[in-house]
NUVO-817456 format. One record per residue (C-alpha): residue in three letters; z, y, x. Coordinates in Angstrom, 2 decimals, padded with zeros to 5 digits, always signed. Each point is the difference from the previous one (the first is absolute). Layout:
<rs>
+------+---------+---------+---------+
| resn |       w |       v |       u |
+------+---------+---------+---------+
|  ALA |       Z |       Y |       X |
...
+------+---------+---------+---------+
</rs>
This chain:
<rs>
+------+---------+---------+---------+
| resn |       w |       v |       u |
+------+---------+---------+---------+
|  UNK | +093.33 | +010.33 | -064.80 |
|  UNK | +003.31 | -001.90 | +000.30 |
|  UNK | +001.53 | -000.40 | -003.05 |
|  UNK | +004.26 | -000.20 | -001.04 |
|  UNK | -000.97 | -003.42 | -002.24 |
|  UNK | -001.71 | -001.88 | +002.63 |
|  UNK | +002.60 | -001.87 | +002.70 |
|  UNK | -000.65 | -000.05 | +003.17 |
|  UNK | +001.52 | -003.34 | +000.91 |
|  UNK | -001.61 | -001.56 | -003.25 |
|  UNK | -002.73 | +001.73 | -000.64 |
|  UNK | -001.83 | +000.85 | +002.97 |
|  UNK | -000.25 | -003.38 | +001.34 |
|  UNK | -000.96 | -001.80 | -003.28 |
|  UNK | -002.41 | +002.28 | +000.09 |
|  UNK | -002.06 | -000.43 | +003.29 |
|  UNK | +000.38 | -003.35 | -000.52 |
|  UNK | -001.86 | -000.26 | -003.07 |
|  UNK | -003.45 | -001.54 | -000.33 |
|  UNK | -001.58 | +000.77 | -003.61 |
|  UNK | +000.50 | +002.31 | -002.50 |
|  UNK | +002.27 | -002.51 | -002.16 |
|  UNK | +002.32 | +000.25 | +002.84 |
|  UNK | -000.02 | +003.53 | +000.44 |
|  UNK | +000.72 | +000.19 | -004.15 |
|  UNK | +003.01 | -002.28 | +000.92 |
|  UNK | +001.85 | +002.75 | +002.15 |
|  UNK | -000.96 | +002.65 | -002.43 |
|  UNK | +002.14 | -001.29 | -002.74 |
|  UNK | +002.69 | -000.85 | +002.00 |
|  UNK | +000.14 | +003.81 | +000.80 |
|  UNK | -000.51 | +000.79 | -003.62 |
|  UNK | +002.90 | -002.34 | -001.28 |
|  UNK | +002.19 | +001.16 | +003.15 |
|  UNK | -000.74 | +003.50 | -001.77 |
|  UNK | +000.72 | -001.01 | -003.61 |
|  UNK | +003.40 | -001.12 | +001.68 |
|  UNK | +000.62 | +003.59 | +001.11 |
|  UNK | -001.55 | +001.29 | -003.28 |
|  UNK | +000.25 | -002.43 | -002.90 |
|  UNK | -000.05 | +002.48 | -002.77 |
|  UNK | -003.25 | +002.25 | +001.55 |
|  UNK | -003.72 | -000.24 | -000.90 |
|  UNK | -002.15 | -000.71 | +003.17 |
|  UNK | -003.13 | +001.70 | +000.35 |
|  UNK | -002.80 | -000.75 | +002.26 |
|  UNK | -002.92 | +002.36 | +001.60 |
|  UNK | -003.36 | -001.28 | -000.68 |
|  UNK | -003.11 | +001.44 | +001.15 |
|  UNK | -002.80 | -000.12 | +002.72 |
|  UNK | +000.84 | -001.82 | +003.24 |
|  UNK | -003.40 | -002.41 | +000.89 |
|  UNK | -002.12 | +001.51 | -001.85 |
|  UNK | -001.17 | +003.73 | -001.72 |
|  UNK | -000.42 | +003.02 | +002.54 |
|  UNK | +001.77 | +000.68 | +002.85 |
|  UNK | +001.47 | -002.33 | +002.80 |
|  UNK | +002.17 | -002.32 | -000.46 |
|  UNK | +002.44 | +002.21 | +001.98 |
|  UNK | -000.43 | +003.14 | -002.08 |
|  UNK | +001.05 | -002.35 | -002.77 |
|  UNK | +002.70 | -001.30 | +001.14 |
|  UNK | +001.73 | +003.49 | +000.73 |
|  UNK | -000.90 | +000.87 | -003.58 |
|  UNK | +001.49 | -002.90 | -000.97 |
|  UNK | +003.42 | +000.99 | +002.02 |
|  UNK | +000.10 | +003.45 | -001.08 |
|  UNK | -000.37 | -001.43 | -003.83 |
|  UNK | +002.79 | -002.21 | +000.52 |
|  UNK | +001.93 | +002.82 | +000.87 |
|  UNK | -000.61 | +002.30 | -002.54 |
|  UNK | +001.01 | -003.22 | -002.46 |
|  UNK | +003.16 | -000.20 | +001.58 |
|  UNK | +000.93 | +004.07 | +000.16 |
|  UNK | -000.44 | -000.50 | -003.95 |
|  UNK | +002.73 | -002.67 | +000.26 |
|  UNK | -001.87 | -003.08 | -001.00 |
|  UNK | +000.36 | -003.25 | +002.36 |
|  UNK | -003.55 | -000.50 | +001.55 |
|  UNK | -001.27 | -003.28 | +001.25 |
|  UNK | -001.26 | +000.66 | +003.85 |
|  UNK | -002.68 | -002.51 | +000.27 |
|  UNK | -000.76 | +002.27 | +003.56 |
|  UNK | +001.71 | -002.48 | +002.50 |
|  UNK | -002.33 | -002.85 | -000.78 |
|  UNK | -003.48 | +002.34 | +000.36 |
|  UNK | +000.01 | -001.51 | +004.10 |
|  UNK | +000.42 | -003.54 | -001.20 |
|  UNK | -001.68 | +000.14 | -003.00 |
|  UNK | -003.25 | +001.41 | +002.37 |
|  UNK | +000.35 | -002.76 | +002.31 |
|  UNK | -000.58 | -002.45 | -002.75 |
|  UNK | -002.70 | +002.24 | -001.60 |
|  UNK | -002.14 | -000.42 | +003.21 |
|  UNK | +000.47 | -003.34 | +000.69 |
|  UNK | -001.31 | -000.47 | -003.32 |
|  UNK | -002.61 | +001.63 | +000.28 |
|  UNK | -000.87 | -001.89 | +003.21 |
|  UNK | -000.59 | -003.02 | -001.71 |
|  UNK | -003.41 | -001.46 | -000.05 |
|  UNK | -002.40 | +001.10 | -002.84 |
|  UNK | +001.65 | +003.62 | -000.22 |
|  UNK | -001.92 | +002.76 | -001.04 |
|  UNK | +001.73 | +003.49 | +001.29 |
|  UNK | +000.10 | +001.72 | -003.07 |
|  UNK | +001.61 | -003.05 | -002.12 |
|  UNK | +003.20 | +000.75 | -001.29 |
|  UNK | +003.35 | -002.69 | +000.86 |
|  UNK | +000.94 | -000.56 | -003.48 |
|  UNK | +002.83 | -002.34 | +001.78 |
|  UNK | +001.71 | +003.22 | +000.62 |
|  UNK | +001.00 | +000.44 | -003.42 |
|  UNK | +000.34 | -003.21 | -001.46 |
|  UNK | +001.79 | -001.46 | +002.94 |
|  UNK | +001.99 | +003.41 | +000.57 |
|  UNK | -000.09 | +002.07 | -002.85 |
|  UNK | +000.35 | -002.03 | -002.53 |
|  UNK | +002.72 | -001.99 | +000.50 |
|  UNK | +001.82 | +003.79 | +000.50 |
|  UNK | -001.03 | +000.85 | -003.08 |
|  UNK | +000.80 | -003.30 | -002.02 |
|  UNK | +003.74 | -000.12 | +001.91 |
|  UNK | +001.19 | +002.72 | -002.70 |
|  UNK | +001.13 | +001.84 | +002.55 |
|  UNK | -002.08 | +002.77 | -000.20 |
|  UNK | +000.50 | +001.93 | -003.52 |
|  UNK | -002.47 | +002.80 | +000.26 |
|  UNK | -003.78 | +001.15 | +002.49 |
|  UNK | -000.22 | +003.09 | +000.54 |
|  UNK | -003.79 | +001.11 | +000.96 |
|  UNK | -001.25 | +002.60 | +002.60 |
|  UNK | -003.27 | +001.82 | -001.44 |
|  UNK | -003.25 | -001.75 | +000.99 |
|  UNK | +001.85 | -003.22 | -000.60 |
|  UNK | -003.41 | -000.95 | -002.40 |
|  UNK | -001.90 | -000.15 | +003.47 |
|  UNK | +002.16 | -003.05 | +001.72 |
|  UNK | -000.77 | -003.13 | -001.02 |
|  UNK | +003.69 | -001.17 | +000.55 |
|  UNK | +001.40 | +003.02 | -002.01 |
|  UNK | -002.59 | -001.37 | -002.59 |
|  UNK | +001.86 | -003.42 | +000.13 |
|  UNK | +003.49 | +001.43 | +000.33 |
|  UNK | -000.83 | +002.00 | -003.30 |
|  UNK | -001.65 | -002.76 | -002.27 |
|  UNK | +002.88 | -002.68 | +000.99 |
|  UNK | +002.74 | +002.63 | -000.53 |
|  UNK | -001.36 | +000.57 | -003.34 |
|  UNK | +000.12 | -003.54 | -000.67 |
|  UNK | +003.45 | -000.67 | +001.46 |
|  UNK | +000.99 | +002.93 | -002.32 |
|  UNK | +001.29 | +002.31 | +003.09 |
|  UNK | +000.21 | +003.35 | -000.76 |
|  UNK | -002.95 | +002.20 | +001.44 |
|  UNK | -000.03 | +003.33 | +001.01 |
|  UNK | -002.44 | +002.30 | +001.99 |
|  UNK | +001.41 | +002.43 | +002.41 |
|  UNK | -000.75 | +003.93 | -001.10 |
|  UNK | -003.86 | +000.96 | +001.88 |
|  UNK | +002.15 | +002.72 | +001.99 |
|  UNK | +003.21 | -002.15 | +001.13 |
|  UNK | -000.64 | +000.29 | +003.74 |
|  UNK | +000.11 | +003.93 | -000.56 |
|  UNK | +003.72 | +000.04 | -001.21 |
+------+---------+---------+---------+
</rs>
């Protein structure tokens, strides 16, 4: 999924040249202050929910996480599309989980504290919005404790959304 916020001539190839999840983090908020420039008086949401882990593949999850996206917009609100990074930010999963001493079921907390985190911390991300199941991804886990910390606003999505 392309997305309106994301520049091709900036974006794109800061993006497949980046080597860690910091990096990564570093593009994201330049698209989210680019967006606050076109916005500066909206709340920005983000879609959390299961990507790396909780059923279904990775794939199924990331469509879910498009059409959700969606269905945040057509209510008017100005959704974070984390989306374009998912290729990148897989990349950096594996070759972290190709280092030495791995086991294949440990998770890469480095994904959210490297990438996640500083999103979250940047201030420019006012309110999470959760899919249902969130409770089985570790990362939603994460997203939801820090949020509540940070003092974002949290809200679940309705258990029949995708229906509408």
């Amino acid at each position: 999924m392309n997305d309106l916020y994301y520049s091709k001539r900036r974006h794109t190839p800061w993006l497949e040249k980046c080597t860690t999840f910091g990096e990564l983090s570093e593009v994201v908020i330049d698209v989210l202050q680019h967006m606050h420039q076109l916005f500066p008086e909206e709340t920005f949401y983000q879609v959390c929910g299961p990507i790396t882990t909780g059923p279904g593949t990775i794939r199924e999850k990331l469509l879910l996480f498009e059409r959700a996206i969606t269905y945040q917009r057509r209510l008017g609100r100005i959704v974070f599309n984390q989306l374009p990074t998912e290729k990148k930010l897989a990349v950096l999963w594996g070759q972290w989980k190709e280092k030495a001493g791995r086991n294949p079921d440990d998770y890469c907390f480095e994904l959210l504290e490297e990438f996640y985190y500083p999103v979250l911390t940047s201030g420019l991300i006012q309110r999470l919005c959760f899919l249902p199941n969130w409770q089985m991804s570790i990362g939603a886990r994460w997203e939801w404790r820090w949020g509540s910390i940070l003092g974002l606003r949290i809200e679940e999505f309705p258990p029949d959304w995708d229906k509408v």
